[in-house]
N, C-alpha and C positions, 0 to 999 in steps of 0.2 A: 274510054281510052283503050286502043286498039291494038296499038304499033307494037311491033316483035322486034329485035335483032338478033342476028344470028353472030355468035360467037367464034372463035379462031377451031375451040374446040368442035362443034358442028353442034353445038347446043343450041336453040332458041330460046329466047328468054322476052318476058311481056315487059312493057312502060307499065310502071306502077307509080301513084302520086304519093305523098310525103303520108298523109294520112293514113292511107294504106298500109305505109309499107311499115309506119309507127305500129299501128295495130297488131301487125301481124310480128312484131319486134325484130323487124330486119336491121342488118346494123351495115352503116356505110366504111369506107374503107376508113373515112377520119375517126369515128368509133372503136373502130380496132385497134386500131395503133393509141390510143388512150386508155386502151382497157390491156393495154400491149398482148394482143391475140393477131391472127394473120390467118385469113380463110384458108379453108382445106379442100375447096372445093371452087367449083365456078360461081360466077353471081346468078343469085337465083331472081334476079329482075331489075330494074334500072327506071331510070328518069333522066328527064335533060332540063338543067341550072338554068335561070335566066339569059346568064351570059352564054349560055349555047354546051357546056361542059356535062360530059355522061356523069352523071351519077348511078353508082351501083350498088346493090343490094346483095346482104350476103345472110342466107343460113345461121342462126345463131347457133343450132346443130352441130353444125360444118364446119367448126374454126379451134385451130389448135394455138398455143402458148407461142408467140414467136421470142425467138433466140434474145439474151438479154443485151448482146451488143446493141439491138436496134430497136430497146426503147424506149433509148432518149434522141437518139439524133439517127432516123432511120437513113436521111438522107445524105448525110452527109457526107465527104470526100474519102474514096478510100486508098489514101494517102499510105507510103508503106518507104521502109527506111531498112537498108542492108546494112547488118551490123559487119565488124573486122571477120566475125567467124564466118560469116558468108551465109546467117541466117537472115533471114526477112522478118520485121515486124509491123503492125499497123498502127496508123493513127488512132488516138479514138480518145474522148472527152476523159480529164478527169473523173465525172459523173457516170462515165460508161466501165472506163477501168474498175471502180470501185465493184461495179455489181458482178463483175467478172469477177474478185475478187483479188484486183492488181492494186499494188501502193506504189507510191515514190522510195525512194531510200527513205529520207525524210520520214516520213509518215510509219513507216514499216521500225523504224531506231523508237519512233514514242509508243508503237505495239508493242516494246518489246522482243522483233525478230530483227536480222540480219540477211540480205541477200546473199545468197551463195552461187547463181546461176546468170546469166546475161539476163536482157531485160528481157519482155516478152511482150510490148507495147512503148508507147510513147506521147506526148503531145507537145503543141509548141506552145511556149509564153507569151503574151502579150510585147514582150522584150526581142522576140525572136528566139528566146535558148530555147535549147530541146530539155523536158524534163522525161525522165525513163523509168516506165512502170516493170514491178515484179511480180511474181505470182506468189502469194503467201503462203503458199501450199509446198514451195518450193525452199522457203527461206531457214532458216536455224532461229529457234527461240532462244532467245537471249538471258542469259540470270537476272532479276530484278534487286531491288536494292531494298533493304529494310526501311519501312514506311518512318521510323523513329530518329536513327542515328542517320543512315543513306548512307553508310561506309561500310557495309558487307554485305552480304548476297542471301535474301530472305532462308529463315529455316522452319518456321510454322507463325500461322497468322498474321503473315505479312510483315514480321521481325528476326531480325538476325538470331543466333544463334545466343549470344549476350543479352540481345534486349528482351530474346524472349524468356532467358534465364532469370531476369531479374525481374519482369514482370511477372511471373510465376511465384517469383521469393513473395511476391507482395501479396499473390490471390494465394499462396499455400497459406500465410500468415491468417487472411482472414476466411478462409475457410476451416480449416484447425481449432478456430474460436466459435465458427459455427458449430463445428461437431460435438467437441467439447462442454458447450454451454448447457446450465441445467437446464430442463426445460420444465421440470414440476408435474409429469402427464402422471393420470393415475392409470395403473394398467390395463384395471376392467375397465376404461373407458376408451382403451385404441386396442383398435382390430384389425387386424392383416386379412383380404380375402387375396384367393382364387378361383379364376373359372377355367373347366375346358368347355372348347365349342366344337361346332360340326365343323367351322370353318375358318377364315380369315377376315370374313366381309361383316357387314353390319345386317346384311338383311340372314347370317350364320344363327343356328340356337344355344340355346347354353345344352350342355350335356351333364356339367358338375360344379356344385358351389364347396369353395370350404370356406369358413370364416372362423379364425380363432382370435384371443384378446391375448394382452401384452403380458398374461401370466402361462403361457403357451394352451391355455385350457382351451376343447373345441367347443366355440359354439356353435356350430353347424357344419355338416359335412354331408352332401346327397348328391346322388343321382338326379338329371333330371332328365322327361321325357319332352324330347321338341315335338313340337304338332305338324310342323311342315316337312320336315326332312326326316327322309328314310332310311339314306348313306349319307357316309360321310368316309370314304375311302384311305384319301388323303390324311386327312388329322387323326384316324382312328393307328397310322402308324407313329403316329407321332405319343397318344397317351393312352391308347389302347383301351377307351372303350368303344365296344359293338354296340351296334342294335339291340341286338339280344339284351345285351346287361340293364340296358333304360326301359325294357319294354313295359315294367310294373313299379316301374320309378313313379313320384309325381309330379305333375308337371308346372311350368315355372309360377302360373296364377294361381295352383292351390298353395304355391310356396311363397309367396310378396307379402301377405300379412305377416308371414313371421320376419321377410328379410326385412320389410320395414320397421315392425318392433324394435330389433338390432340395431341396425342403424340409427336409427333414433337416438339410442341411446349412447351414442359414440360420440366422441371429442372429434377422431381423427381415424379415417378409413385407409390402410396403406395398404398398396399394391405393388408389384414391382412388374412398371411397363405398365400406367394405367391407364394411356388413350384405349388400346384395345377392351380391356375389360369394362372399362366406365362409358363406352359407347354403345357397349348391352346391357349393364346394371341399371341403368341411366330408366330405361323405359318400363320400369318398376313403377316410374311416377306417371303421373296424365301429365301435371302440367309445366313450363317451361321454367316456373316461377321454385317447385320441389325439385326439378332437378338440377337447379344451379345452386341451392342450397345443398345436395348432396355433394358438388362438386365443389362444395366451400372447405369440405370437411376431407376430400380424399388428398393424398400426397402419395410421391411417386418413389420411389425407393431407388427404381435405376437412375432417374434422375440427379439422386444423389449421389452415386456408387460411380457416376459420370462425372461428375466434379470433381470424387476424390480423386480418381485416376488420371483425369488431367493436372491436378495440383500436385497429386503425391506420387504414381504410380503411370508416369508417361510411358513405359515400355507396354502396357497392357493396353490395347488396338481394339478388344471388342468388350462390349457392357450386356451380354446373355446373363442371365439369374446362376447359371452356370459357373462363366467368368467369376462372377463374384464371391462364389462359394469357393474356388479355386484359389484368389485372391486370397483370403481370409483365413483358407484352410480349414473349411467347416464340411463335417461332416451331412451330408444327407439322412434326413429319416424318411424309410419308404423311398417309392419310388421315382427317381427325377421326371417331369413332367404330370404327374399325374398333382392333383389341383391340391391333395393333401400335402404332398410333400413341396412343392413351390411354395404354398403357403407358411409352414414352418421354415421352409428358407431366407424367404422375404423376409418373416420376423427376425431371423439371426443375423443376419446380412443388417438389416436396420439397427440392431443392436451392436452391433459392432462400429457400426459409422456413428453413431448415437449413444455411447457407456452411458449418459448422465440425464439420462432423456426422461425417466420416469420420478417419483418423489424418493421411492429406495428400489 
């Protein structure tokens, strides 16, 4: 198959048959407009349909995103309507409007916005009315109604200002009795760690452990040295250890026998903030089966210090190990950030949300 035509553009282009032109992943112009794309270029070959109709081939290369008005009804009428201001609008499918990102009133009032602007499109009803599309972009967001009572204007989780006061009375009550309740721990058996790392990421190393038990005594407090990372720029302004200071530290696998010992022997490992830390502690163990039992045993102290603040203490906005100290009015030992002094904080912070937590 031989034949050429020559294009408007002064291009030549060859007959190519269906197979071909599959092979070669040519795509026809009914393809495009299905995958809503539109060539960017001429047809780079053709064929002619039974009934005698050019078939063209296009560059998959060669083809850019076409505009989203046309691709639902490329073809259709472009129909246009002068409003009183003497603007122009156009037809065009409710299904076209939407991806535009146009509503009706109607539709725009159950969003939750209000039109402020004239339409900016339209279409006609089966009925003949004209319905008139807006741009949402353009509308006023409207106050929404408490999900509970629906007779005033939300003020946090989706309830008024009242419902959400009251439903608060009901989670302060049982939270209060959560804090409150004994729990019978014995002290040398819950441990408070912390770690600092090089980083924020999981594939980060530990740089320092501390671990002490509920009688503030330390059991473990080191340096440690990572095997991969040499800086750590970033977090070393945050708890100021260098390089230097790990260089004759040990490092974290001559140190696992003993975290593991510890642990072991624990009821209950608290952290405060313990997705980051127990997503490095974690790999102390081989297998999936140790480290969900180690994560049977840890609890999260901000977690806690999050509740009370929503139940008791709504004016306080952020839950840092910080915040909480601040909350409570506790003093720091040593230095904020570095793993010894978080770690004694954590403990007082828990102690505090928790007076009746141990047996005395």
């Amino acid at each position: 198959m031989k034949n050429e035509m020559k294009l408007r553009s002064g291009a030549t282009i060859k007959q190519i048959n269906t197979a071909d032109a599959d092979r070669k992943n040519y795509l026809t112009r009914q393809t495009l407009s299905q995958m809503h794309l539109m060539p960017s270029g001429d047809p780079i070959a053709y064929d002619v349909a039974p009934d005698g109709d050019i078939i063209y081939y296009f560059d998959p290369a060669r083809v850019v995103e076409a505009p989203p008005e046309t691709w639902y009804f490329p073809n259709a009428r472009k129909d246009t309507m002068t409003l009183p201001s003497g603007a122009v609008i156009n037809r065009m499918s409710t299904k076209n409007a939407a991806t535009c990102g146009f509503y009706s009133a109607d539709r725009l009032s159950k969003m939750h916005y209000e039109p402020i602007e004239e339409p900016v499109a339209y279409t006609v009803r089966a009925d003949k009315s004209v319905l008139y599309f807006y741009d949402k972009r353009t509308c006023n967001k409207l106050p929404q109604m408490c999900v509970r009572c629906g007779k005033d204007i939300r003020y946090k989780k989706k309830l008024c200002t009242a419902c959400y006061a009251e439903e608060m009375a009901i989670r302060r009550v049982e939270g209060d009795a959560h804090r409150a309740a004994h729990y019978g721990k014995d002290r040398a058996r819950i441990l408070f760690f912390d770690l600092e790392l090089t980083g924020f990421y999981v594939h980060d190393e530990i740089l320092s452990i501390t671990i002490i038990n509920g009688y503030g005594e330390l059991v473990m407090d080191t340096l440690v040295k990572p095997i991969k990372k040499k800086k750590w720029k970033d977090s070393e302004k945050i708890h100021h250890i260098s390089p230097e200071m790990v260089q004759d530290a040990p490092t974290l696998a001559e140190l696992i026998p003993e975290i593991k010992r510890i642990f072991e022997g624990a009821d209950h490992i608290i952290a405060y903030g313990v997705s980051t830390d127990f997503s490095h502690i974690k790999y102390i163990y081989d297998t999936e089966a140790e480290r969900e039992e180690l994560h049977k045993k840890v609890l999260c102290c901000a977690n806690e210090f999050v509740r009370y603040t929503h139940e008791v203490r709504p004016d306080i906005l952020h839950a840092s190990l910080t915040d909480a100290m601040a909350c409570f009015e506790i003093e720091w030992e040593g230095v904020a950030h570095s793993s010894i002094a978080d770690t004694y904080g954590c403990r007082k912070v828990w102690e505090t949300l928790f007076p009746n937590y141990y047996v005395n």
